[in-house]
N, C-alpha and C positions, 0 to 999 in steps of 0.2 A: 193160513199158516202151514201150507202143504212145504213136506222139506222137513218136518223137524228130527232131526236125527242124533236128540242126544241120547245118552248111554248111559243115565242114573240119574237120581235125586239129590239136590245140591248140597240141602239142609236139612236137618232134623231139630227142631225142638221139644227136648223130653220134658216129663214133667218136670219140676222144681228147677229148672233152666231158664235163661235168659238169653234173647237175642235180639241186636239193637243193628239195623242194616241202616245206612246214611250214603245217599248219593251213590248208589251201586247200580250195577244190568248185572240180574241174573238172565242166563240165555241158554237155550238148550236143554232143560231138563226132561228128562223123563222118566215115570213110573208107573204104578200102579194105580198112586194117588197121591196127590201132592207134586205134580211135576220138576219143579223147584223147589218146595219148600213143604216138609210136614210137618204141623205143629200139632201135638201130644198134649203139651201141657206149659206152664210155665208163662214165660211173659215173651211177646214178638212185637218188635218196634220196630217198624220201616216207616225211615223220612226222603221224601226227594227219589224214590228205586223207583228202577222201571224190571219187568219181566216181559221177556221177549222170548218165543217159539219155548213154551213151557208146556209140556201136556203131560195127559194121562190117558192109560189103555186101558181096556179091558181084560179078562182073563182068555178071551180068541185071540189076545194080539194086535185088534185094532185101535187105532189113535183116534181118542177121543175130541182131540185137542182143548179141552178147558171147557168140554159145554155138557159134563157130565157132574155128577155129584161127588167124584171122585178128585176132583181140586185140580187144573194142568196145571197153572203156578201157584198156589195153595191149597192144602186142605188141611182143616180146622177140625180136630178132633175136640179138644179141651184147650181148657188154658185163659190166654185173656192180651189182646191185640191193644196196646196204648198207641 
């Protein structure tokens, strides 16, 4: 996934929130953690999505792309995935 050059985090789910994603491409994200998507808390329902060039870096700046604990297209703090 070299090339990915997005410029933020797509989603956030905080606690006591709901997020229901149906037939979507999130693409591009990038952060710290969570590349696409950070969920906090709350309820996250993805049916039929695809995530495409989603990563996450470290604090040097380097791209992790998704193979770090730090989420490139999710990371799951709390909460609860139906």
């Amino acid at each position: 996934m070299a090339g990915t050059t997005g410029t933020g985090r797509l989603f956030v789910v905080h606690e006591g929130g709901r997020l229901r994603l149906e037939n979507i491409t999130l693409a591009n994200g990038l952060s710290d953690s969570g590349g696409c998507l950070y969920h906090e808390g709350g309820v996250l329902s993805v049916r039929g999505g695809l995530f495409l060039k989603c990563a996450a870096r470290d604090s040097s700046g380097s791209t992790l792309l998704g193979r770090s604990s730090s989420g490139g297209g999710i990371f799951m703090q709390a909460g609860r995935v139906d």
